[in-house]
mmCIF file of the N, C-alpha and C atoms, coordinates in Angstrom:
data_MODEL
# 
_entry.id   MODEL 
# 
loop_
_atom_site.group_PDB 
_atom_site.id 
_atom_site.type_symbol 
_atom_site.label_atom_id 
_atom_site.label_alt_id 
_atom_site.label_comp_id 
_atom_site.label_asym_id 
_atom_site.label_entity_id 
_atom_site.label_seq_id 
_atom_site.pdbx_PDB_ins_code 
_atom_site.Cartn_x 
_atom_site.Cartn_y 
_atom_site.Cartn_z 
_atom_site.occupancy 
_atom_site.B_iso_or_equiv 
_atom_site.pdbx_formal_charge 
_atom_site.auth_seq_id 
_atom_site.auth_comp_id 
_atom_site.auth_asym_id 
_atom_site.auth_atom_id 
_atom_site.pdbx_PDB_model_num 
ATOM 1   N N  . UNK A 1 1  ? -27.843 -67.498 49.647 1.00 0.00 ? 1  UNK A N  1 
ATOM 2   C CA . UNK A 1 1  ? -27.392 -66.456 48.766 1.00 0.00 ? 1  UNK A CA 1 
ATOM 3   C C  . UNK A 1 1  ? -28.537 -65.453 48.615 1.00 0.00 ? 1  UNK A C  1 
ATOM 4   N N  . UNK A 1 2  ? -28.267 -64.396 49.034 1.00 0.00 ? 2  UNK A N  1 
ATOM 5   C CA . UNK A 1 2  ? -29.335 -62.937 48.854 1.00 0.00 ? 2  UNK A CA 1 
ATOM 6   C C  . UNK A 1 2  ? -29.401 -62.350 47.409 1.00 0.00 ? 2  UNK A C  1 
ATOM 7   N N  . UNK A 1 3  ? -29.795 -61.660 46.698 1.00 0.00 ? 3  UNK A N  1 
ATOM 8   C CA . UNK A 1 3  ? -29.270 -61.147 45.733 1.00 0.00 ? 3  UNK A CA 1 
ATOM 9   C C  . UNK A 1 3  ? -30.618 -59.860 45.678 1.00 0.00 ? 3  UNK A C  1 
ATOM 10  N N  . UNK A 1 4  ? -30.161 -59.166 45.737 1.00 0.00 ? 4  UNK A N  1 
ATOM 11  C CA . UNK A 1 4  ? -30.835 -57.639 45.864 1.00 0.00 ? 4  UNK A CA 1 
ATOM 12  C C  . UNK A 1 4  ? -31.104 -56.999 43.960 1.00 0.00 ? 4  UNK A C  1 
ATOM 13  N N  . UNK A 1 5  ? -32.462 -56.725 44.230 1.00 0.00 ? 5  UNK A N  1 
ATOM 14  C CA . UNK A 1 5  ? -32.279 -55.904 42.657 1.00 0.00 ? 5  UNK A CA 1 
ATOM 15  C C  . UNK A 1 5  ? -33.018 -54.527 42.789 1.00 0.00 ? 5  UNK A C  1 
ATOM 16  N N  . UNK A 1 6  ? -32.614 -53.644 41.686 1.00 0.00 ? 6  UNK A N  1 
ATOM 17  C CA . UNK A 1 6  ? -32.454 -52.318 41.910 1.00 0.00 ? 6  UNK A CA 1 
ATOM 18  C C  . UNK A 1 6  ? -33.358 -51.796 40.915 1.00 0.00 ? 6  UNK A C  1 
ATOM 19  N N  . UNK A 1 7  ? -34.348 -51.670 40.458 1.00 0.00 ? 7  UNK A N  1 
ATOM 20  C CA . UNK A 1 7  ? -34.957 -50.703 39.342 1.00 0.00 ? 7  UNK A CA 1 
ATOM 21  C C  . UNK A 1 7  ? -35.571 -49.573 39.286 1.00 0.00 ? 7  UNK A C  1 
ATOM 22  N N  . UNK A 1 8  ? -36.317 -49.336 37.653 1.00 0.00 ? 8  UNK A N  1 
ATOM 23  C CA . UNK A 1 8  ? -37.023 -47.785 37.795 1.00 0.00 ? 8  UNK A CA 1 
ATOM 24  C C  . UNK A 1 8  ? -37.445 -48.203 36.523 1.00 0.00 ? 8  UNK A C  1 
ATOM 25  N N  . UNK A 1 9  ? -38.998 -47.506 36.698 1.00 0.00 ? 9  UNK A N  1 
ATOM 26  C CA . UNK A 1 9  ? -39.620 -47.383 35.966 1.00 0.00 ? 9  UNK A CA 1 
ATOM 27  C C  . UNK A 1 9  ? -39.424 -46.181 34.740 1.00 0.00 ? 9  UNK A C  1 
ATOM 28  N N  . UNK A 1 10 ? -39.314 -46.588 33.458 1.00 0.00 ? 10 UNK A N  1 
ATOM 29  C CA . UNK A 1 10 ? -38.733 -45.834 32.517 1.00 0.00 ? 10 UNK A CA 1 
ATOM 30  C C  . UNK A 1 10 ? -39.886 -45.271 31.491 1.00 0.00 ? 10 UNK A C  1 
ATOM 31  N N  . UNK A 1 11 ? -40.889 -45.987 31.133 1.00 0.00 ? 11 UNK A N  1 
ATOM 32  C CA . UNK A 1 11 ? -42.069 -45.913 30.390 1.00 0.00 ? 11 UNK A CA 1 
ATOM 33  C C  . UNK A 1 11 ? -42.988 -47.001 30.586 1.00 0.00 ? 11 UNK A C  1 
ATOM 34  N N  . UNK A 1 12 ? -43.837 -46.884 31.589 1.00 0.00 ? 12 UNK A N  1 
ATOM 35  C CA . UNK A 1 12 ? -45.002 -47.331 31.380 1.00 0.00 ? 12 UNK A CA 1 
ATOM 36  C C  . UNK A 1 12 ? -46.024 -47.124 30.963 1.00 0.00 ? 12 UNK A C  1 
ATOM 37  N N  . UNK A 1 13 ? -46.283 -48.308 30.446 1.00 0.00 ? 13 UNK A N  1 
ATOM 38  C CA . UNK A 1 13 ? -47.611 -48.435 29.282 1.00 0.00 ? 13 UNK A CA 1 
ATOM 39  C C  . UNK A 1 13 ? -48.899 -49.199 29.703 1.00 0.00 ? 13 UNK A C  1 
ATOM 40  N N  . UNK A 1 14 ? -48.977 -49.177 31.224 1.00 0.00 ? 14 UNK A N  1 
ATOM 41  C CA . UNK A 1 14 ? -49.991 -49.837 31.914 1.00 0.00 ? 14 UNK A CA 1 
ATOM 42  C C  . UNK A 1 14 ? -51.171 -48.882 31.844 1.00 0.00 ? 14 UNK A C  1 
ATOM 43  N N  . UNK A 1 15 ? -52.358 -49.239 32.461 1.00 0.00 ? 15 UNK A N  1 
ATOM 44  C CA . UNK A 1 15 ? -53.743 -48.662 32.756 1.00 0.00 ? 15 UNK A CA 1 
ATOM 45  C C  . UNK A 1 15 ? -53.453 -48.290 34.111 1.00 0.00 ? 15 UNK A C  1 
ATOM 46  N N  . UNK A 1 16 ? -52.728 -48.270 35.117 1.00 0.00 ? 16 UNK A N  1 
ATOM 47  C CA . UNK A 1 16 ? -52.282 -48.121 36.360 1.00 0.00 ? 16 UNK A CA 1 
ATOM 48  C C  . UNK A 1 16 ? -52.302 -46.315 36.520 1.00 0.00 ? 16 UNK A C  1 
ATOM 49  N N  . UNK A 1 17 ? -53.049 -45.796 37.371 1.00 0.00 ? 17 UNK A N  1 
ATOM 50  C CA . UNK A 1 17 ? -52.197 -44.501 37.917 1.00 0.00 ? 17 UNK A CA 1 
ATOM 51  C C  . UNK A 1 17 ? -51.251 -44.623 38.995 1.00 0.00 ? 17 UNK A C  1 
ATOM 52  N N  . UNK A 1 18 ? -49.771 -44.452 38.085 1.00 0.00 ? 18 UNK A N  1 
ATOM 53  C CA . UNK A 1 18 ? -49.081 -44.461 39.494 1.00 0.00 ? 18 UNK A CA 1 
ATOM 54  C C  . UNK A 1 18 ? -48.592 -43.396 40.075 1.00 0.00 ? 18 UNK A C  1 
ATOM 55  N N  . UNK A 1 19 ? -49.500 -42.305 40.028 1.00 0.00 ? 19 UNK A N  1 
ATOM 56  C CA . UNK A 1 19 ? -49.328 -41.199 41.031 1.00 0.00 ? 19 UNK A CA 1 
ATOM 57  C C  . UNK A 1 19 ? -49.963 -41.823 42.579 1.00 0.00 ? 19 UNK A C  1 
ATOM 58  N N  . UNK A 1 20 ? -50.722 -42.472 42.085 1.00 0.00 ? 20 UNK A N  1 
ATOM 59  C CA . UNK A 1 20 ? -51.695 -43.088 43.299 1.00 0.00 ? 20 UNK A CA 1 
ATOM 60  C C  . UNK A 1 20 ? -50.690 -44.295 44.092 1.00 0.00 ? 20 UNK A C  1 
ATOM 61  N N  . UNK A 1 21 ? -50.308 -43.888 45.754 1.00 0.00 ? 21 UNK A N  1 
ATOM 62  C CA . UNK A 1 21 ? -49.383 -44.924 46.380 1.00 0.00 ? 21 UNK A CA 1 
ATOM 63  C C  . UNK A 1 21 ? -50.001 -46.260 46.030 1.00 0.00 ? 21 UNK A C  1 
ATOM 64  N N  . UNK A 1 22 ? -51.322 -46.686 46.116 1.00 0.00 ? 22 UNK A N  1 
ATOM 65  C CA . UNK A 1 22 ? -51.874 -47.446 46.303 1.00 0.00 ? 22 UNK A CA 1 
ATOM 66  C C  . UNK A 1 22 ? -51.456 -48.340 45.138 1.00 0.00 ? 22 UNK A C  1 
ATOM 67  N N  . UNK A 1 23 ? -51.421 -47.795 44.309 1.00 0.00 ? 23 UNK A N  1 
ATOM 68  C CA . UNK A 1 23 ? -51.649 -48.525 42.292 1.00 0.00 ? 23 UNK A CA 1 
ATOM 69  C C  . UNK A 1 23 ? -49.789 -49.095 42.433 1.00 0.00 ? 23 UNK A C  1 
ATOM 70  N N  . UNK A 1 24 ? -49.106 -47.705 42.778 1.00 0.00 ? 24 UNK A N  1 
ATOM 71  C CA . UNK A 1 24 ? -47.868 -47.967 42.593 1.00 0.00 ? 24 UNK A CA 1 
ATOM 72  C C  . UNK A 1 24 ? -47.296 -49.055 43.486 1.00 0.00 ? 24 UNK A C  1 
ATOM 73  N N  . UNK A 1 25 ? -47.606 -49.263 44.895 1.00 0.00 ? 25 UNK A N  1 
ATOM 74  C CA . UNK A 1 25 ? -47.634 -50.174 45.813 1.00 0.00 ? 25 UNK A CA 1 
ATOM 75  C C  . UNK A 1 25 ? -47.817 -51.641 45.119 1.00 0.00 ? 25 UNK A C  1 
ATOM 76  N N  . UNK A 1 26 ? -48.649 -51.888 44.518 1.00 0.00 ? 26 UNK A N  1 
ATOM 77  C CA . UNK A 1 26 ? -49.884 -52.853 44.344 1.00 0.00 ? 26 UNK A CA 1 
ATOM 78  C C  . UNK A 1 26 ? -49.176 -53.378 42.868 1.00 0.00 ? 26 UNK A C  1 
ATOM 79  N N  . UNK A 1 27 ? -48.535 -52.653 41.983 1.00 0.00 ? 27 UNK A N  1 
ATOM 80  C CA . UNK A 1 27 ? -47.726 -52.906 40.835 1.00 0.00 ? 27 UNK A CA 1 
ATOM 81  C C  . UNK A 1 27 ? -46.834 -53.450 41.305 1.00 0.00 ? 27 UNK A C  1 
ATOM 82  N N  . UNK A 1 28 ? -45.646 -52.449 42.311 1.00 0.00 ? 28 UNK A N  1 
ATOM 83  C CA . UNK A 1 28 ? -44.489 -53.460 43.001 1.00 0.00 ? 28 UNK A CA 1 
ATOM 84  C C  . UNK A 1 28 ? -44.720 -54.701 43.461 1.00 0.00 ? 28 UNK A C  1 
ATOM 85  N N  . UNK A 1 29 ? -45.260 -54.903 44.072 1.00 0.00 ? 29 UNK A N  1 
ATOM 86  C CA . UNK A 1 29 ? -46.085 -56.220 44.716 1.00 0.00 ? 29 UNK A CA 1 
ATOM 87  C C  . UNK A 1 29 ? -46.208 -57.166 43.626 1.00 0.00 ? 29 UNK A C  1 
ATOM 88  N N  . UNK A 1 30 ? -46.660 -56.789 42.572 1.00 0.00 ? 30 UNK A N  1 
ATOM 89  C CA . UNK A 1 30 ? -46.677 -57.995 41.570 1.00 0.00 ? 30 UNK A CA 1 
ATOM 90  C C  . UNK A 1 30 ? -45.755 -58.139 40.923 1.00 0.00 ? 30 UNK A C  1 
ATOM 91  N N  . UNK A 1 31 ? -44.311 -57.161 40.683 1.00 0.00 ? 31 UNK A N  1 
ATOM 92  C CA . UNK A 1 31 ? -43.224 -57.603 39.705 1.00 0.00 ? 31 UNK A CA 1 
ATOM 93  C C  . UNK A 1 31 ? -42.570 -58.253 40.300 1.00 0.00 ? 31 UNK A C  1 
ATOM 94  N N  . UNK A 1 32 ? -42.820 -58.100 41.501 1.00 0.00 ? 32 UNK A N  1 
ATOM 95  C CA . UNK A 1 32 ? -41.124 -59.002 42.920 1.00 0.00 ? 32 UNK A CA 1 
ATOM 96  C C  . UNK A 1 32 ? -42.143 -60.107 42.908 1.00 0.00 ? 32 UNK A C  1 
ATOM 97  N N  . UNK A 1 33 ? -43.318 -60.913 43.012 1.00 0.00 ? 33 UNK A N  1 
ATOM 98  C CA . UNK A 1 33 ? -43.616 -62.101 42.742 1.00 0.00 ? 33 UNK A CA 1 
ATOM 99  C C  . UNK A 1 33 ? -43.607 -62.120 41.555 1.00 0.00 ? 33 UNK A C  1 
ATOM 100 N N  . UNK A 1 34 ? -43.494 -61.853 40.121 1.00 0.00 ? 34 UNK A N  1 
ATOM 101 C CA . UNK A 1 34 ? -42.987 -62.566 38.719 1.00 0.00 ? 34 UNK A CA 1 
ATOM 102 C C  . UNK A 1 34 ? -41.983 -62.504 38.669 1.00 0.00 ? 34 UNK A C  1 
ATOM 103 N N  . UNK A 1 35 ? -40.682 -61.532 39.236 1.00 0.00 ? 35 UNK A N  1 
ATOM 104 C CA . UNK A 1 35 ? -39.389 -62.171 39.508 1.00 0.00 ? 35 UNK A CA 1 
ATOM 105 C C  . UNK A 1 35 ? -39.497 -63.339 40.377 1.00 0.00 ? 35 UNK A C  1 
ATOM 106 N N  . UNK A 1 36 ? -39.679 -63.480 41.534 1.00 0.00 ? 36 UNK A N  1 
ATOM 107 C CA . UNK A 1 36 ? -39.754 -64.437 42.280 1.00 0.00 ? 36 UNK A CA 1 
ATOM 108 C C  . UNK A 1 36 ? -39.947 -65.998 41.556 1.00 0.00 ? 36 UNK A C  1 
ATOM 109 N N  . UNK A 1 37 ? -41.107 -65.920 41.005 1.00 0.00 ? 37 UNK A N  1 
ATOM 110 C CA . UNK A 1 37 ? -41.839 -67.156 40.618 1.00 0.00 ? 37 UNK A CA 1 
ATOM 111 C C  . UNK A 1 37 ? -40.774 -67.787 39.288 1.00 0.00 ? 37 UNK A C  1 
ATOM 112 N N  . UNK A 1 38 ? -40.388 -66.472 38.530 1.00 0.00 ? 38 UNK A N  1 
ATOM 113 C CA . UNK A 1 38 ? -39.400 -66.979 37.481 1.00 0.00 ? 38 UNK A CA 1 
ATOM 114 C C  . UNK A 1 38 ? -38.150 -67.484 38.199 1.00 0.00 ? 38 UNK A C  1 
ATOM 115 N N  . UNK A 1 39 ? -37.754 -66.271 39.218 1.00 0.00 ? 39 UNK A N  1 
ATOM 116 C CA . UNK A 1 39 ? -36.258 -67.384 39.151 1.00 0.00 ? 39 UNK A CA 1 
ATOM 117 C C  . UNK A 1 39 ? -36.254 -68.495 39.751 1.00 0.00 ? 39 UNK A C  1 
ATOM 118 N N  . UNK A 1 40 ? -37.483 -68.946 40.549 1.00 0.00 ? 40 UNK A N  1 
ATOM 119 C CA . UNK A 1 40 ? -37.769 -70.098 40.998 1.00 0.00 ? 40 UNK A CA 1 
ATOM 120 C C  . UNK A 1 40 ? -37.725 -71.710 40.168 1.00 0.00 ? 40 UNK A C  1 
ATOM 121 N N  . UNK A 1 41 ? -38.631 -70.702 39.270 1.00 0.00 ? 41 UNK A N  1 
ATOM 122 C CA . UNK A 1 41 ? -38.876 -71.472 37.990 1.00 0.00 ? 41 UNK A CA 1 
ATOM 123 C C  . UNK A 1 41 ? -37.321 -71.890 37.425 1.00 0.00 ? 41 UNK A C  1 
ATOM 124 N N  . UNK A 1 42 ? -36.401 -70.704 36.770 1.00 0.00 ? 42 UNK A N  1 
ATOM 125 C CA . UNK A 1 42 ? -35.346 -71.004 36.098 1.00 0.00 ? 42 UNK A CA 1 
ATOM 126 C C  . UNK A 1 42 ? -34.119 -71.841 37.009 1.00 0.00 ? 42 UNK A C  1 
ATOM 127 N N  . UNK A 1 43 ? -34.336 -71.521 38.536 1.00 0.00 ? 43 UNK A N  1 
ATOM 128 C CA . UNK A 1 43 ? -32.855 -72.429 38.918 1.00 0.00 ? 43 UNK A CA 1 
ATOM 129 C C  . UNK A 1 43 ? -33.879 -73.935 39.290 1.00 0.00 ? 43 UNK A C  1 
ATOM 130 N N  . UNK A 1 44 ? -34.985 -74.306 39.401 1.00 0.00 ? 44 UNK A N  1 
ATOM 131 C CA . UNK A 1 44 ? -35.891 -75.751 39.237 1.00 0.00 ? 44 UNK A CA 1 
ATOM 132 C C  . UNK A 1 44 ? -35.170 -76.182 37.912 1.00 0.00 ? 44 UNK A C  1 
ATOM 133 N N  . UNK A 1 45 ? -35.356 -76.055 36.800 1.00 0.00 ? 45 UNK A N  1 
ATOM 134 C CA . UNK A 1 45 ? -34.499 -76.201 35.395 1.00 0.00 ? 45 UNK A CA 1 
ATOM 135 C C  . UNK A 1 45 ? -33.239 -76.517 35.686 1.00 0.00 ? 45 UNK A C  1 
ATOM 136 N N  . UNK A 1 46 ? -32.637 -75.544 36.174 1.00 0.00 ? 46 UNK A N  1 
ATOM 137 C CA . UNK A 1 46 ? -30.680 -76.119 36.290 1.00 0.00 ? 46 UNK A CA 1 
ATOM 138 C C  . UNK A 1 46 ? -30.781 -76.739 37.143 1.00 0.00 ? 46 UNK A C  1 
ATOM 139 N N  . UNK A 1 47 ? -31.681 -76.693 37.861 1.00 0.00 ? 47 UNK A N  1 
ATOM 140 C CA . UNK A 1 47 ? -31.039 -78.232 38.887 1.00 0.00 ? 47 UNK A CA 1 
ATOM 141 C C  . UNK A 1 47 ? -31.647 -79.640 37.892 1.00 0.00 ? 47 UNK A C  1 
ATOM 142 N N  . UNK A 1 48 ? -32.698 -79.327 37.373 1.00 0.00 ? 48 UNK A N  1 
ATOM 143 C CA . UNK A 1 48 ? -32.910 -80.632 37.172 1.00 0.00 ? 48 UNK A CA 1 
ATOM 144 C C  . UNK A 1 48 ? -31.921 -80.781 35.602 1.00 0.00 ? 48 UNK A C  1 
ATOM 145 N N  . UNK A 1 49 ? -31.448 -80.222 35.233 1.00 0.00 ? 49 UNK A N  1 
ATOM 146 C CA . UNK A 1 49 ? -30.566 -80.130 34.114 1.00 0.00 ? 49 UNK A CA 1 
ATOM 147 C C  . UNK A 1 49 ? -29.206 -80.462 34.707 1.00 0.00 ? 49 UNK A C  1 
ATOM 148 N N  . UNK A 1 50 ? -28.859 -80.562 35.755 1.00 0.00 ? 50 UNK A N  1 
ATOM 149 C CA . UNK A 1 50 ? -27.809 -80.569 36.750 1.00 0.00 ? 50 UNK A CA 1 
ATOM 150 C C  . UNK A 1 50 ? -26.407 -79.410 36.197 1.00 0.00 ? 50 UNK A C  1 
ATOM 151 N N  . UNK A 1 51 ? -26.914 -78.159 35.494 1.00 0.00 ? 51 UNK A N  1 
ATOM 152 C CA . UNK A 1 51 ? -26.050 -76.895 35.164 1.00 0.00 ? 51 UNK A CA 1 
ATOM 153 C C  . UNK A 1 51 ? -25.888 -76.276 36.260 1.00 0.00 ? 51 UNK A C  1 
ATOM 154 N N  . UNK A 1 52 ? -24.769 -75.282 36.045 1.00 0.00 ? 52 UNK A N  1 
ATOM 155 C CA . UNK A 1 52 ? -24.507 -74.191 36.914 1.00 0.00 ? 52 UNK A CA 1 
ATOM 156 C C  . UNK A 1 52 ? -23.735 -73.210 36.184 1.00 0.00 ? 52 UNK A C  1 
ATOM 157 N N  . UNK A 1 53 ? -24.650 -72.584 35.407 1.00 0.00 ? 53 UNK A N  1 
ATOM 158 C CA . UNK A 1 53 ? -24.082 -71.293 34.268 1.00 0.00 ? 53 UNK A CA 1 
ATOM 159 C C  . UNK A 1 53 ? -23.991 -69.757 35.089 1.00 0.00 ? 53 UNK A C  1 
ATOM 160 N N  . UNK A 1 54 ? -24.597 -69.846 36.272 1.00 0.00 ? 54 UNK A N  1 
ATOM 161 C CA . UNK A 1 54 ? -24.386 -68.644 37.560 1.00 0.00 ? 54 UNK A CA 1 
ATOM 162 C C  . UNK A 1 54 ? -22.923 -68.893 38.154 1.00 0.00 ? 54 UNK A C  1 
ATOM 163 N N  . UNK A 1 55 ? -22.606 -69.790 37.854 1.00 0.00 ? 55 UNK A N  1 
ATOM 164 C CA . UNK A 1 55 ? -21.797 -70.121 38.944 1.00 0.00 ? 55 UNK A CA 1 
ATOM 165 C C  . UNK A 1 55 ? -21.894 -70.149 40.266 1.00 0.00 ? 55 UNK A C  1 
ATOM 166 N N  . UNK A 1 56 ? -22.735 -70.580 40.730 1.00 0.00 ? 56 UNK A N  1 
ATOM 167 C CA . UNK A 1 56 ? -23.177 -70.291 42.133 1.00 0.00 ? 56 UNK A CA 1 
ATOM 168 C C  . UNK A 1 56 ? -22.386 -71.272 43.092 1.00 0.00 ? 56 UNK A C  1 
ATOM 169 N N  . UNK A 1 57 ? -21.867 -72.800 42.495 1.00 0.00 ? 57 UNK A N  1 
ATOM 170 C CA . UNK A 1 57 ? -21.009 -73.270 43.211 1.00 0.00 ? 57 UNK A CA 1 
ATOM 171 C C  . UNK A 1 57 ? -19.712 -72.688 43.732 1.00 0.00 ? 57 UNK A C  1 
ATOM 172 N N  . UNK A 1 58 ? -19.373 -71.529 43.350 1.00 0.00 ? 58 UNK A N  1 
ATOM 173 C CA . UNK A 1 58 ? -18.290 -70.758 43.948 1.00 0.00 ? 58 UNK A CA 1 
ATOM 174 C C  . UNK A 1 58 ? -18.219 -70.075 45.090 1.00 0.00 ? 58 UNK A C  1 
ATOM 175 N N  . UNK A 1 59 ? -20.028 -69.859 45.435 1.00 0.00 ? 59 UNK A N  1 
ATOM 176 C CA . UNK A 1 59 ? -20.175 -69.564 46.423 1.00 0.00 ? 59 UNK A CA 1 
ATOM 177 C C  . UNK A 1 59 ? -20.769 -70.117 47.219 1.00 0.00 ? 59 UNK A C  1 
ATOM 178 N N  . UNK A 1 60 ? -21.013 -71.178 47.011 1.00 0.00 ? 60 UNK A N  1 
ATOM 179 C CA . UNK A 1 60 ? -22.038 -71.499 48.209 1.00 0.00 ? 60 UNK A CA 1 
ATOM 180 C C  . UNK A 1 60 ? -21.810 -73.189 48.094 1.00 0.00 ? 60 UNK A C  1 
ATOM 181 N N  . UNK A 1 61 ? -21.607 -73.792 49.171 1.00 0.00 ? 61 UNK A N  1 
ATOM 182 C CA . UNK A 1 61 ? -21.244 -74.931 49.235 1.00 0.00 ? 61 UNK A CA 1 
ATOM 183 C C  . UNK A 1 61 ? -21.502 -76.216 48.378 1.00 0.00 ? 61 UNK A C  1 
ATOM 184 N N  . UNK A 1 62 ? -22.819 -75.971 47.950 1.00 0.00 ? 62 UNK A N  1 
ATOM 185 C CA . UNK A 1 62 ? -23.595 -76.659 46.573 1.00 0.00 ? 62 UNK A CA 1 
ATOM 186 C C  . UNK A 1 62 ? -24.342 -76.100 46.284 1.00 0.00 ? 62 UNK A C  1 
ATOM 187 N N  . UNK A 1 63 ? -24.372 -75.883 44.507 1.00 0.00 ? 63 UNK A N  1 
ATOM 188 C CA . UNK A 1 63 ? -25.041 -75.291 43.721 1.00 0.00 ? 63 UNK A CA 1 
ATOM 189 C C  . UNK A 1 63 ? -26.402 -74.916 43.784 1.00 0.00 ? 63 UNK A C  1 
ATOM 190 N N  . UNK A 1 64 ? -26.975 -75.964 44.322 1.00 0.00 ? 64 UNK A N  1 
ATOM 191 C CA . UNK A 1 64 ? -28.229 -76.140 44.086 1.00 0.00 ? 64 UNK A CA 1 
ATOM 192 C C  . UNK A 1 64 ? -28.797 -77.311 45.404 1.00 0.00 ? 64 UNK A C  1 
# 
């Protein structure tokens, strides 16, 4: 299962210049690994909770 996400930065309140590719680069880079690491984290939990509040068994042969 893929699941694509879409954002934008609305107000940041970092020390970052992100006029600079480099800063702005280097920010992305770290929010797609703390998404990453969380949802890693949160479906480790439902499996070991043996839930499926995504419903993901609907799509995919087993949940987890």
């Amino acid at each position: 299962m893929n699941v694509n996400l879409y954002a934008r930065l609305v107000e940041y309140q970092g020390d970052r210049y992100l006029g600079d590719t480099n800063n702005l680069l280097q920010l992305q880079s770290e929010i797609e690994n703390f998404l990453k690491e969380r949802t890693t984290e949160l479906l480790q939990k439902m499996q070991k909770w043996d839930v499926d509040p995504l419903s993901m068994g609907y799509v995919a042969l087993h949940p987890f």
